[in-house]
C-alpha positions as CSV (number, residue, x, y, z in Angstrom):
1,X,-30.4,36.6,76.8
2,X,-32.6,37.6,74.3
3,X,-31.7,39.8,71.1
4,X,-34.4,41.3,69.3
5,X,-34.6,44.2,66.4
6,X,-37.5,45.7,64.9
7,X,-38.8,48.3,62.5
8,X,-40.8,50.6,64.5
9,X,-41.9,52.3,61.7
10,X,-44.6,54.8,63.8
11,X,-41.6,56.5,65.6
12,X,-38.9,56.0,62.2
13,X,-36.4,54.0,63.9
14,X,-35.0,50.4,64.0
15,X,-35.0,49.0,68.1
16,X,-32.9,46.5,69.4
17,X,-34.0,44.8,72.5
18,X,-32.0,42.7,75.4
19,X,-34.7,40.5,77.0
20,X,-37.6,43.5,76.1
21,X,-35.6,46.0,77.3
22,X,-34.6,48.8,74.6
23,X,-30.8,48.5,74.2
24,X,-30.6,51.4,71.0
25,X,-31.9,52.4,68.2
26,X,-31.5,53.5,64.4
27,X,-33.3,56.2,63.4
28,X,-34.0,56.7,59.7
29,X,-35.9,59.1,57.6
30,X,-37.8,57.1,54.6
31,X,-38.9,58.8,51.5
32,X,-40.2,57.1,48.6
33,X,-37.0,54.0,47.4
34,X,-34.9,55.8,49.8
35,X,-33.9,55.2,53.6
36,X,-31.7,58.2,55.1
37,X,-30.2,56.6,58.4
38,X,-29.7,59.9,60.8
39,X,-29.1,59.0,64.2
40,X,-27.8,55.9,66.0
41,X,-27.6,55.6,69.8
42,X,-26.8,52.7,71.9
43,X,-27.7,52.8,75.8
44,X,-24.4,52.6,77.3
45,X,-25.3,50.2,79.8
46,X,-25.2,47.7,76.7
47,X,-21.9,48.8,76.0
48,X,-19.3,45.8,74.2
49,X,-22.0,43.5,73.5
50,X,-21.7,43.9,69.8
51,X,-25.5,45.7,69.4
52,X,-24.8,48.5,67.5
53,X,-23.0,46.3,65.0
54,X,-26.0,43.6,65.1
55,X,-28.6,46.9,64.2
56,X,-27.0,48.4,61.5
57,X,-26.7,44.7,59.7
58,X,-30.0,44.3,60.6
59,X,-31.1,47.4,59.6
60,X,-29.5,47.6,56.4
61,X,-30.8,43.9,55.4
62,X,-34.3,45.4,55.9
63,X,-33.2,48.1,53.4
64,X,-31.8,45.4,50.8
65,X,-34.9,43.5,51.4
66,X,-37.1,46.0,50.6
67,X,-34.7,47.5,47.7
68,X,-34.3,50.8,49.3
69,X,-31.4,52.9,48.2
70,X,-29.3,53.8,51.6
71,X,-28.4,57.7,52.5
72,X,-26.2,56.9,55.5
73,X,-26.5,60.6,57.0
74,X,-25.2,58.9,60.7
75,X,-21.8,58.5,61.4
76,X,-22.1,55.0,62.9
77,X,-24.1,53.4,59.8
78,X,-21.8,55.1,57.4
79,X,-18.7,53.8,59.5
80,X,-20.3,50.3,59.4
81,X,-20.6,50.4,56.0
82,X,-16.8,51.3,55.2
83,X,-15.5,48.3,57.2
84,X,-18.3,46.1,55.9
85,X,-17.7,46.8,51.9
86,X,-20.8,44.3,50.9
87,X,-22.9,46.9,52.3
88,X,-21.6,49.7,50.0
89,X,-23.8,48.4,47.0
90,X,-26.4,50.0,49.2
91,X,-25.2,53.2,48.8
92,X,-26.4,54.7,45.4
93,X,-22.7,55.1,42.6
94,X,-23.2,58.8,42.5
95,X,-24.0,59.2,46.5
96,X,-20.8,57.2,47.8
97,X,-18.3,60.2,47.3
98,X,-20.5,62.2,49.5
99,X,-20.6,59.8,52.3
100,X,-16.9,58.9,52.0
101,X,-17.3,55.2,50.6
């Protein structure tokens, strides 16, 4: 099988893709050196593969990359980020109470 995730920046949202098929997405709000991540949705007939995981690294890569500060709004991104603490940095110092991190 093929993996693939993508910014698809005309509808605000990070796709992952199982052999072209649309497995989920991340949608995000950007606005200026900030991402806001607000919605994450797998399709549940990709359930236990690992997907969501694999997009919200993804995702938040892209936002390191491109030295975005990260509003995680969704519950799924900010849960990712809690269990994966390299990610927090992310997160701007005076946001993190707000979010829980």
């Amino acid at each position: 099988m093929t993996t693939t995730i993508a910014d698809n920046p005309d509808r605000s949202r990070f796709e992952i893709t199982e052999d072209g098929e649309l497995a989920g997405f991340a949608e995000y709000h950007r606005y200026e050196n900030e991402i806001a991540f607000i919605h994450t949705e797998t399709d549940p007939a990709f359930a236990g593969r690992g997907l969501a995981g694999a997009l919200a690294r993804a995702a938040l890569d892209t936002a390191r990359e491109q030295g975005l500060a990260v509003l995680p709004y969704c519950p799924f991104i900010r849960g990712w980020i809690g269990k994966h603490p390299e990610y927090v940095d992310l997160v701007p110092e005076a946001q993190r109470t707000r979010f829980g991190l």
